[in-house]
DRENDO-1510 file (C-alpha; in Angstrom, 1 decimal, always signed):
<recs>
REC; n; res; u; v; w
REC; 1; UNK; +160.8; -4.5; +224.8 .
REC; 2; UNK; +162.8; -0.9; +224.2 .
REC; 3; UNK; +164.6; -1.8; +226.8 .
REC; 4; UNK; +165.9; -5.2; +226.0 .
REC; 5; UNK; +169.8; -5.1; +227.0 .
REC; 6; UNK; +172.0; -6.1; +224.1 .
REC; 7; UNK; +174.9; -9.2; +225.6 .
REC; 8; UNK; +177.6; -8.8; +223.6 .
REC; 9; UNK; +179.1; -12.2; +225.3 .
REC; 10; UNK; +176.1; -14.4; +223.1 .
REC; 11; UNK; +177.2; -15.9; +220.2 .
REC; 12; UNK; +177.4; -14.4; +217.2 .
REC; 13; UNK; +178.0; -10.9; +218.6 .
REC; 14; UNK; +180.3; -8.5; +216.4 .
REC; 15; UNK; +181.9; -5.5; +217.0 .
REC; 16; UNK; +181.9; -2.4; +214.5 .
REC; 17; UNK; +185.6; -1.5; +213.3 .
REC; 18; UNK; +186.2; +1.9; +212.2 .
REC; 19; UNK; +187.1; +3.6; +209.2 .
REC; 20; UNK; +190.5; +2.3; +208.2 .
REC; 21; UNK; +192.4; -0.5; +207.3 .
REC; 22; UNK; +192.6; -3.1; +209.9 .
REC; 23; UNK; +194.2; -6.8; +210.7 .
REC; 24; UNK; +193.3; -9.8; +212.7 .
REC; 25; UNK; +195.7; -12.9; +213.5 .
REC; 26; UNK; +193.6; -15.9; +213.9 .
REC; 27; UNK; +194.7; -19.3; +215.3 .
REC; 28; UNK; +193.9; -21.8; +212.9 .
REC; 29; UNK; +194.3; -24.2; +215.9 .
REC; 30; UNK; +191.1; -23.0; +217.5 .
REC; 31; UNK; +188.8; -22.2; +214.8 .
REC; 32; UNK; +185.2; -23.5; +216.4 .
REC; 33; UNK; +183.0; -22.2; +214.4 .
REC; 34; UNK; +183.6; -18.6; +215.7 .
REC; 35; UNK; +186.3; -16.3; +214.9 .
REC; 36; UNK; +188.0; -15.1; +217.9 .
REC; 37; UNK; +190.8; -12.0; +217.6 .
REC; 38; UNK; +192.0; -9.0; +218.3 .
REC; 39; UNK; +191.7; -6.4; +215.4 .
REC; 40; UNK; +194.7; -4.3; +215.0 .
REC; 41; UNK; +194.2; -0.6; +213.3 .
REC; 42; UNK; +196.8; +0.5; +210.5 .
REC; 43; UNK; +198.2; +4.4; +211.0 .
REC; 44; UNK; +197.3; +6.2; +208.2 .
REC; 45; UNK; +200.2; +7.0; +205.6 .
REC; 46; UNK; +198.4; +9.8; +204.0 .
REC; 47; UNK; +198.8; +13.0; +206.5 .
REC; 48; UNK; +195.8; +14.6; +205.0 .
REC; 49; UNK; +193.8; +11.2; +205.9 .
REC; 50; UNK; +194.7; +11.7; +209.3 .
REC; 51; UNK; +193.7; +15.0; +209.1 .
REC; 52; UNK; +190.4; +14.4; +208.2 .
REC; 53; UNK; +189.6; +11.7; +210.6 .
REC; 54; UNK; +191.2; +14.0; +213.5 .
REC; 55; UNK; +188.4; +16.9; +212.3 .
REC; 56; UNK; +191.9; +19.0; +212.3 .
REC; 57; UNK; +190.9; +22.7; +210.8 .
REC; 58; UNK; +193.7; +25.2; +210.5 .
REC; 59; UNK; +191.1; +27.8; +211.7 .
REC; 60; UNK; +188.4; +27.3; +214.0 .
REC; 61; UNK; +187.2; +31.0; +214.8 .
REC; 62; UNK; +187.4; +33.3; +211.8 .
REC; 63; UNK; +189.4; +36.3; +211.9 .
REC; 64; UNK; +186.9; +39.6; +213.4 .
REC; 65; UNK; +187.5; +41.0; +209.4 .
REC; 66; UNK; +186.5; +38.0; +207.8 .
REC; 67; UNK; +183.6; +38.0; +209.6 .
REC; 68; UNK; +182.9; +41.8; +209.0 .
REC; 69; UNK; +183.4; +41.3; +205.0 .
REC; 70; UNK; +181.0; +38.4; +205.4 .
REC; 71; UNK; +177.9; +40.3; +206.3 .
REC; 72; UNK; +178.5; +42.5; +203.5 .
REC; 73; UNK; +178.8; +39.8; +200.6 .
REC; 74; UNK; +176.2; +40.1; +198.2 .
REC; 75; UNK; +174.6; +36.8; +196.6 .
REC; 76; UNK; +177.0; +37.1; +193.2 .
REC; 77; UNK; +180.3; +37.3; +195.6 .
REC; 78; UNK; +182.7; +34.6; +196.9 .
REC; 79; UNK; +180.1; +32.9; +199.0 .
REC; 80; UNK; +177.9; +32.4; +195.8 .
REC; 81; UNK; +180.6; +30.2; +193.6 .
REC; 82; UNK; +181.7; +28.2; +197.0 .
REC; 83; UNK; +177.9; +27.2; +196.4 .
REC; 84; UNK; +178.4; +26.6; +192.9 .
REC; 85; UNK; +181.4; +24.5; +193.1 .
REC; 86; UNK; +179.4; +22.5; +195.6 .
REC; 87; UNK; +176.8; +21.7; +193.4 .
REC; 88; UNK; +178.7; +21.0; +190.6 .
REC; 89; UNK; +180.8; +18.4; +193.2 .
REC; 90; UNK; +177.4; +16.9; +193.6 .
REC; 91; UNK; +176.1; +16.5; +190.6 .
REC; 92; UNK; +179.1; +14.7; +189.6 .
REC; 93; UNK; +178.9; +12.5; +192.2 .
REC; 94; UNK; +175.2; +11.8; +191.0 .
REC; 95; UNK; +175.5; +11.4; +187.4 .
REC; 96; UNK; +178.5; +8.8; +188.3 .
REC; 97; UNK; +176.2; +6.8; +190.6 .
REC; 98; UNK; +172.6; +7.2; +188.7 .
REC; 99; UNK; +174.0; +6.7; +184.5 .
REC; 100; UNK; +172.4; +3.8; +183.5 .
REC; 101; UNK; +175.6; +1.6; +182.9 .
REC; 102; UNK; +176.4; +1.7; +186.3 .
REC; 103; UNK; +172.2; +0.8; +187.4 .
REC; 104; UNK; +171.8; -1.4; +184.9 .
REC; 105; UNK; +174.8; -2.5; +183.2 .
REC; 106; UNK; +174.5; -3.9; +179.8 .
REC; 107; UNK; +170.9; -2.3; +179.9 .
REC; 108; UNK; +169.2; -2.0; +177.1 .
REC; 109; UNK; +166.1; +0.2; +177.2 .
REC; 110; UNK; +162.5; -0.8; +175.2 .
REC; 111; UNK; +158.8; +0.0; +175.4 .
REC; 112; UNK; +157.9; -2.1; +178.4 .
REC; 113; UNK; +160.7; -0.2; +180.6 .
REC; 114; UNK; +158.8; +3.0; +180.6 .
REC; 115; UNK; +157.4; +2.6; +184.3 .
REC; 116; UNK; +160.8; +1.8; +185.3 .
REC; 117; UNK; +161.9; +3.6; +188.6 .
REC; 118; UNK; +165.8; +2.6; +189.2 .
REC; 119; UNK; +166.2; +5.5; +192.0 .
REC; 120; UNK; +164.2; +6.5; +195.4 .
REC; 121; UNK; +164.9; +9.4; +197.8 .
REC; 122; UNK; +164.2; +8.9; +201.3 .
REC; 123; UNK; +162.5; +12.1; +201.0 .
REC; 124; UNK; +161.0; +14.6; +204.3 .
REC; 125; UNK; +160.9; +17.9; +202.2 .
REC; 126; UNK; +164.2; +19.2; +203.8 .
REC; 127; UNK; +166.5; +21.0; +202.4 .
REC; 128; UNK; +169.0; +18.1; +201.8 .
REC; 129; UNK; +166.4; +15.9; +200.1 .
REC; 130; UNK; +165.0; +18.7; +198.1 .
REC; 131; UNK; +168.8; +19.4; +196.8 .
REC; 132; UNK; +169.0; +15.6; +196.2 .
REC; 133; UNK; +166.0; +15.4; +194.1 .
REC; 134; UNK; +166.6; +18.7; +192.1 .
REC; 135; UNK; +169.5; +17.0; +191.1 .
REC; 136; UNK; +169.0; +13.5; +190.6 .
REC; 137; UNK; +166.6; +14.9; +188.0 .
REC; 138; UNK; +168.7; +16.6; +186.2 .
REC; 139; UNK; +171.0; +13.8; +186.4 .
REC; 140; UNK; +168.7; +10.7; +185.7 .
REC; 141; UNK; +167.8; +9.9; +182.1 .
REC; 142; UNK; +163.9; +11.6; +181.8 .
REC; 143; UNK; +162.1; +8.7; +180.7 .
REC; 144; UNK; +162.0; +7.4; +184.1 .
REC; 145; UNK; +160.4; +8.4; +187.1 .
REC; 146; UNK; +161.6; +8.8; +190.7 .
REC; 147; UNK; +159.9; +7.4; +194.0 .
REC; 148; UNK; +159.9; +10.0; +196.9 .
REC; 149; UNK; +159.4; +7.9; +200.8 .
REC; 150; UNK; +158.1; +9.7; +203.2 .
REC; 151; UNK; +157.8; +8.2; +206.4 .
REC; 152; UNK; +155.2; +9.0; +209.3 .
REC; 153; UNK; +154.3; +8.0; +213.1 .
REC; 154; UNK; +151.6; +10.6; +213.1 .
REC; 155; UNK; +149.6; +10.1; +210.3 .
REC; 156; UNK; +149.2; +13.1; +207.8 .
REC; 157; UNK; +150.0; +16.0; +211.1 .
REC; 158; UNK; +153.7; +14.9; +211.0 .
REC; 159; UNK; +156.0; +18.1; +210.0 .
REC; 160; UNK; +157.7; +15.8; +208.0 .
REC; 161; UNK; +154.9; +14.5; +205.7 .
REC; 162; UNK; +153.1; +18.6; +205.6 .
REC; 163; UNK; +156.6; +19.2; +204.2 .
REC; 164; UNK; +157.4; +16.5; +202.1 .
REC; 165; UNK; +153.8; +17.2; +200.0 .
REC; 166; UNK; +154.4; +20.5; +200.0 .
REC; 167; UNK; +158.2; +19.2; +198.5 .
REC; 168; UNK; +156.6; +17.5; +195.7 .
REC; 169; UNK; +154.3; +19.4; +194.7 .
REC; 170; UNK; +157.3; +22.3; +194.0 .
REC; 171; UNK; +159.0; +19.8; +192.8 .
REC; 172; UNK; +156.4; +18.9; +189.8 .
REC; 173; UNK; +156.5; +22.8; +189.1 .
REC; 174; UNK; +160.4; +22.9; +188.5 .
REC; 175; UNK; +159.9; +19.5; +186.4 .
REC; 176; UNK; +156.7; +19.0; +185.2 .
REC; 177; UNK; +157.7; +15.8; +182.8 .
REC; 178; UNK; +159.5; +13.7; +185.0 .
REC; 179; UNK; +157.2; +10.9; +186.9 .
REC; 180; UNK; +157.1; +11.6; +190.9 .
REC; 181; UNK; +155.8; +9.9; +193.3 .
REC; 182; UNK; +155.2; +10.1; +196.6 .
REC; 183; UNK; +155.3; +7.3; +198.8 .
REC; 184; UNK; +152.7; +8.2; +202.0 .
REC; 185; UNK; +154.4; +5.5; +204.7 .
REC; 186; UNK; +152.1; +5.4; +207.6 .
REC; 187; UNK; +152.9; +3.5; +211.0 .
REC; 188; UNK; +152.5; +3.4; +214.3 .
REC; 189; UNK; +155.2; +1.8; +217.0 .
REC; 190; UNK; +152.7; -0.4; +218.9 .
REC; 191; UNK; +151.8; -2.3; +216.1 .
REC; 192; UNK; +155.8; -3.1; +215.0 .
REC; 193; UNK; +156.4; -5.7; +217.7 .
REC; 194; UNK; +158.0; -7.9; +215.3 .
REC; 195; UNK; +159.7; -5.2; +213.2 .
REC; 196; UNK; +161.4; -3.5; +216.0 .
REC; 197; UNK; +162.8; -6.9; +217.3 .
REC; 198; UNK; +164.2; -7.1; +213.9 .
REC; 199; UNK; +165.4; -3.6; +213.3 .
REC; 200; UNK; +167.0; -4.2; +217.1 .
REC; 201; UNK; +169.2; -6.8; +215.6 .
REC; 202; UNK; +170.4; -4.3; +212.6 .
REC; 203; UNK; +171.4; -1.6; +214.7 .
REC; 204; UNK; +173.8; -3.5; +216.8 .
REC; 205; UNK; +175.7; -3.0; +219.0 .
REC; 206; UNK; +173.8; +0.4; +219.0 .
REC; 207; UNK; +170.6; +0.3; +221.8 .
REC; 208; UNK; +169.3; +3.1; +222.4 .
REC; 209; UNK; +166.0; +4.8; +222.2 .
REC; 210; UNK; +167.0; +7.2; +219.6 .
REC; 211; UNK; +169.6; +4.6; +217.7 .
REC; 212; UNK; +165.7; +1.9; +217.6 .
REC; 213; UNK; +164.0; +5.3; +216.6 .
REC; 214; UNK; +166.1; +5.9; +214.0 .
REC; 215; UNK; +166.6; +2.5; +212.1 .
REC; 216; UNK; +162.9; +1.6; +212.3 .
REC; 217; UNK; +162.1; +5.0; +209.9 .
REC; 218; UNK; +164.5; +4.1; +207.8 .
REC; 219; UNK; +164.1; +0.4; +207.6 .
REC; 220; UNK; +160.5; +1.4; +206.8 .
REC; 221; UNK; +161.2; +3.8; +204.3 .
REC; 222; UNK; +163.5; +1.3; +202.5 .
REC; 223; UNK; +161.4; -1.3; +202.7 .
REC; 224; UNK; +159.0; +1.1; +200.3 .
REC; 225; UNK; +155.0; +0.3; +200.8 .
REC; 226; UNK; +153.1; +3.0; +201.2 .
REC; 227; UNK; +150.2; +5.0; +199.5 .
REC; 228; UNK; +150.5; +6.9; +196.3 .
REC; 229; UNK; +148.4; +9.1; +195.1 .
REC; 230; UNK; +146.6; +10.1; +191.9 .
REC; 231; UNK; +147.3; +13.6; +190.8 .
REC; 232; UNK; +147.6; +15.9; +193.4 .
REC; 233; UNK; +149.9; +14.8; +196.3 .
REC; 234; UNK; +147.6; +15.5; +199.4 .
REC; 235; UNK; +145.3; +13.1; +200.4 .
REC; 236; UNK; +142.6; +15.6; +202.6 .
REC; 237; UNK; +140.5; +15.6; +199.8 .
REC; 238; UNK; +137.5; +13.2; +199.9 .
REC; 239; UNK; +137.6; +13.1; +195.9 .
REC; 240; UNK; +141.4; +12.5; +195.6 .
REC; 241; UNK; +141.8; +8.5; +194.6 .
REC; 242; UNK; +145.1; +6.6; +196.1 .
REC; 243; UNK; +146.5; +3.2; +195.6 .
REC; 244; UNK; +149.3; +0.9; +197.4 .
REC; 245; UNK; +152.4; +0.7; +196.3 .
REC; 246; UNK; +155.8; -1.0; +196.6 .
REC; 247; UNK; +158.6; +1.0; +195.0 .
REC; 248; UNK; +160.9; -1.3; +192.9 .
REC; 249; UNK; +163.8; +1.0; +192.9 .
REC; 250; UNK; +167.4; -0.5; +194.3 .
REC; 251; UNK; +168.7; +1.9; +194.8 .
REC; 252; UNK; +168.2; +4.7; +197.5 .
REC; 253; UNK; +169.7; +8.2; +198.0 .
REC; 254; UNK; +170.0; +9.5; +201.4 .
REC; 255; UNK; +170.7; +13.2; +202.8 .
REC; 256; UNK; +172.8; +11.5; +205.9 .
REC; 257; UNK; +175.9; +13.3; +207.2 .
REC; 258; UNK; +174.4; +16.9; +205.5 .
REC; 259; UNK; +173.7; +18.2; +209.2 .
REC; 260; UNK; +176.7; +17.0; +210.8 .
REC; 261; UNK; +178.7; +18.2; +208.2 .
REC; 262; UNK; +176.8; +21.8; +207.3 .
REC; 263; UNK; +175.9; +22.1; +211.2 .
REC; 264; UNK; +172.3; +21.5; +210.5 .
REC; 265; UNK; +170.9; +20.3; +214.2 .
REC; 266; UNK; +169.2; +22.7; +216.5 .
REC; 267; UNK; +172.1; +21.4; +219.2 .
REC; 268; UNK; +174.7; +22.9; +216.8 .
REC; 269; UNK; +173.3; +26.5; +217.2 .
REC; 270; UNK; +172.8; +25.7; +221.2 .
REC; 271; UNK; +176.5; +24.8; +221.1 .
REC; 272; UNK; +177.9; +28.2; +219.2 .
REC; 273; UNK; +175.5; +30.0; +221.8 .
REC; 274; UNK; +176.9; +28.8; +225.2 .
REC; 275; UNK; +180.1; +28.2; +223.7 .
REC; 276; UNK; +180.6; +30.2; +220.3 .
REC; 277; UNK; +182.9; +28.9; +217.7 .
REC; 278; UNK; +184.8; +26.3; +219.8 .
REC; 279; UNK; +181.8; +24.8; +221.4 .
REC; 280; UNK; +180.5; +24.3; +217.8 .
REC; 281; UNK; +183.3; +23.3; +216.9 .
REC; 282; UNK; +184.0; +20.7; +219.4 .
REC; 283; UNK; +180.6; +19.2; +218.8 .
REC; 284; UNK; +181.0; +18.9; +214.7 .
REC; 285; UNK; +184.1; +17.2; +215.7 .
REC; 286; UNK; +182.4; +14.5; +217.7 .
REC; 287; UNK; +179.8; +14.4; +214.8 .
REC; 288; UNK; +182.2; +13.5; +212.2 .
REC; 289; UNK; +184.2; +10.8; +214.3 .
REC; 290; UNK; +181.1; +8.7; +214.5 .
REC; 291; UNK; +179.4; +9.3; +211.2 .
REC; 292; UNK; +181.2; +5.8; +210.2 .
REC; 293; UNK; +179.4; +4.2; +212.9 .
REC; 294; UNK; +175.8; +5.6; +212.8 .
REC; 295; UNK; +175.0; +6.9; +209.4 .
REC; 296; UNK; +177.8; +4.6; +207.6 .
REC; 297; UNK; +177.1; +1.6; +209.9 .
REC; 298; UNK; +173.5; +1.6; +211.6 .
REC; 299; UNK; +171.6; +3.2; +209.0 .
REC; 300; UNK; +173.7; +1.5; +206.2 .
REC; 301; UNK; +172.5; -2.4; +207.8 .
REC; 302; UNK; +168.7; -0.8; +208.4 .
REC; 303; UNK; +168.5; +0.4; +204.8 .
REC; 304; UNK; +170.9; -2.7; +203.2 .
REC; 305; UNK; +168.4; -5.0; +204.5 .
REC; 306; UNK; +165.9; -4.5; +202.1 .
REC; 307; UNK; +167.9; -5.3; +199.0 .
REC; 308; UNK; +168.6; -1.6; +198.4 .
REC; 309; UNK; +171.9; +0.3; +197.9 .
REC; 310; UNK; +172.2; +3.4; +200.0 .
REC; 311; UNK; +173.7; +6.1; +198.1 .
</recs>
């Protein structure tokens, strides 16, 4: 079934246009029940637009000083507010998407609102999602709580799940009073015949094993049934107690694009080894020019499908 060929020729087959501001001239004449065109792509008008879609950098291998003084900075130096002004960028961009006006507008808040969870983080105890849920709690008013998905093809041996308890539980030290939970989201491929059929049909025109691999974690995670447990978050011990649960949140934050962007994949150090800064940077490059299509396309659909908004 994996390796069902995709016909773009059947009906109802679409093709993914990217970023940018297209056309299409239709004939009105032979309108069928399809639409049938030729898209035509816009040039940018903003240089620095173009820029950024061409992954142009005005320096791709820093200078032999630069590099010198770099091993020498100390935590409180340059590098240190870069960081900071990161942060602050996304905690803006948070607390613009997470106030309650734009959740819940016109929302009013009352007694029977107080297991309310508005926001989930698909959540593996990485870095990215750990900086995501730092933040989102600092940004997301403190009477409600905040669904963690964690999703696993090998039960509770996955590196992914070991870390994402091990997440939570640090998390609960840095904010003892807000309500997390962790969504435990156990499957296993053989049993998804259905689901992957489905989650095939999402990821078009995307087929391969990694693209199916992919959307059916995510689709998974968004669709948000798993097991919570009660107090602690591992589940090893024979006394600890643990429930289903279906997270109502709608909306979803997601690390995607942190790797490609901060160079985050094991290939990335592969490529500055065999080919130092311009291998790395030719393969950041080809990150970024099809981020629109997998991360902003693929796992938008997969995630979108469950009546969430990815953020």
């Amino acid at each position: 079934m994996l390796g069902m060929e995709i016909d773009n020729r059947k009906p109802g087959f679409w093709e993914e246009l990217s970023c940018g501001v297209c056309s299409l001239m239709i004939d009105a004449s032979k309108l069928d029940g399809g639409l049938v065109g030729e898209a035509r792509k816009h040039k940018w008008t903003n240089f620095m637009l173009t820029e950024l879609i061409n992954w142009d950098r005005a320096s791709v291998e820093p200078e032999p000083k630069m590099e010198e003084h770099n091993l020498h900075l100390a935590p409180s130096d340059t590098g240190s507010l870069a960081a900071q002004n990161v942060l602050l960028a996304l905690r803006k961009s948070l607390m613009l998407r997470t106030s309650l006006h734009a959740i819940f507008p016109g929302f009013r808040h009352d007694d029977s609102e107080d297991e309310l969870v508005p926001v989930a983080i698909l959540f593996s105890g990485g870095l990215d999602s750990m900086i995501l849920a730092a933040l989102l709690d600092e940004c997301l008013d403190p009477r409600y709580g905040i669904d963690l998905l964690n999703v696993s093809f090998d039960g509770q041996s996955a590196p992914d799940r070991i870390s994402a308890r091990a997440g939570v539980e640090e998390l609960r030290r840095i904010a003892p009073f807000r309500r997390w939970k962790l969504v435990e989201i156990d499957a296993e491929l053989s049993n998804l015949t259905l689901e992957l059929k489905h989650v095939m049909s999402l990821i078009k025109p995307a087929n391969t094993y990694m693209d199916l691999n992919i959307g059916i974690a995510l689709w998974l995670a968004a669709r948000g049934n798993g097991w919570v447990n009660k107090g602690s978050s591992s589940r090893n011990d024979d006394n600890q107690q643990s429930f289903m649960y279906n997270s109502k949140a709608r909306i979803v934050l997601v690390g995607s694009g942190a790797d490609e962007q901060c160079a985050g994949y094991g290939r990335h150090r592969t490529k500055y080894r065999c080919g130092s800064w311009l291998g790395l940077h030719e393969e950041m490059k080809l990150d970024m020019q099809r981020i629109w299509k997998r991360n902003m396309g693929r796992d938008d659909r997969c995630i979108a499908d469950n009546g969430r908004e990815v953020l």
